[in-house]
SEMIDO-818415 format. One record per residue (C-alpha): x negated, y, z; chain. Coordinates in steps of 0.05 Angstrom, whole numbers. Layout:
> X | Y | Z | A
...
//
This chain:
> -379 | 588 | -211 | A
> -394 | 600 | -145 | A
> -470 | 557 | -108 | A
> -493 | 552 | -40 | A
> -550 | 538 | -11 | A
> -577 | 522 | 51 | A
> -631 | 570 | 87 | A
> -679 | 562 | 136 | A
> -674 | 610 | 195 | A
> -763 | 614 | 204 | A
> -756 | 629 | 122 | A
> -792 | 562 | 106 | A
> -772 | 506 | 56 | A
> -757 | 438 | 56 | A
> -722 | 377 | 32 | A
> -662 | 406 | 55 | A
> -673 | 474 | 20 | A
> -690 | 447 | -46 | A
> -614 | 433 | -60 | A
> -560 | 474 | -93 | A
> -481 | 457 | -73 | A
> -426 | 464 | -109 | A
> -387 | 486 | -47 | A
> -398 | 503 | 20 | A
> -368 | 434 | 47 | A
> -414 | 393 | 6 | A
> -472 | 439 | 39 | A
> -437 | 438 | 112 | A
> -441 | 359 | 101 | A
> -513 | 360 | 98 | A
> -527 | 393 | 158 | A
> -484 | 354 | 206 | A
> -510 | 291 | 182 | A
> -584 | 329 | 195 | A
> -557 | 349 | 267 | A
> -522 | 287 | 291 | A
> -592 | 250 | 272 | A
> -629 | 294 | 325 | A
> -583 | 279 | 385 | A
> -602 | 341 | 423 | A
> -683 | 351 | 402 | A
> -722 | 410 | 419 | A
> -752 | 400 | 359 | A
> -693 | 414 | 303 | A
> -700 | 472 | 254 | A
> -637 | 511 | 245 | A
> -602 | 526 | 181 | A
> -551 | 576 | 151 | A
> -504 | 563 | 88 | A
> -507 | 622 | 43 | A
> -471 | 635 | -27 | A
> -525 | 649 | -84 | A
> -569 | 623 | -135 | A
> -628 | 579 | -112 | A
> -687 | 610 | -114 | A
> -749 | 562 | -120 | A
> -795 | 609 | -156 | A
> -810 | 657 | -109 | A
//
């Protein structure tokens, strides 16, 4: 069965990183709910959904 998780773009990890999804939709969900919070901040990391194992080990 297929996981995604959600990436960083500077490599670093978070709250938001920590988490494994089921599908990419429950992962998508995530992230708009973390961009409509900013309202347009300078300060906002950005993300990317990829399909894989999480890896917290590394």
């Amino acid at each position: 069965m297929p996981s995604f998780r959600i990436l960083r773009d500077d490599a670093a990890g978070d709250a938001i990183t920590n988490q494994a999804f089921a599908s990419y939709d429950e992962a998508h969900a995530v992230l708009e709910r973390y961009y409509a919070d900013l309202c347009c901040s300078d300060d906002r990391q950005y993300y990317r959904i990829e399909e894989g194992p999480l890896d917290l080990g590394a």
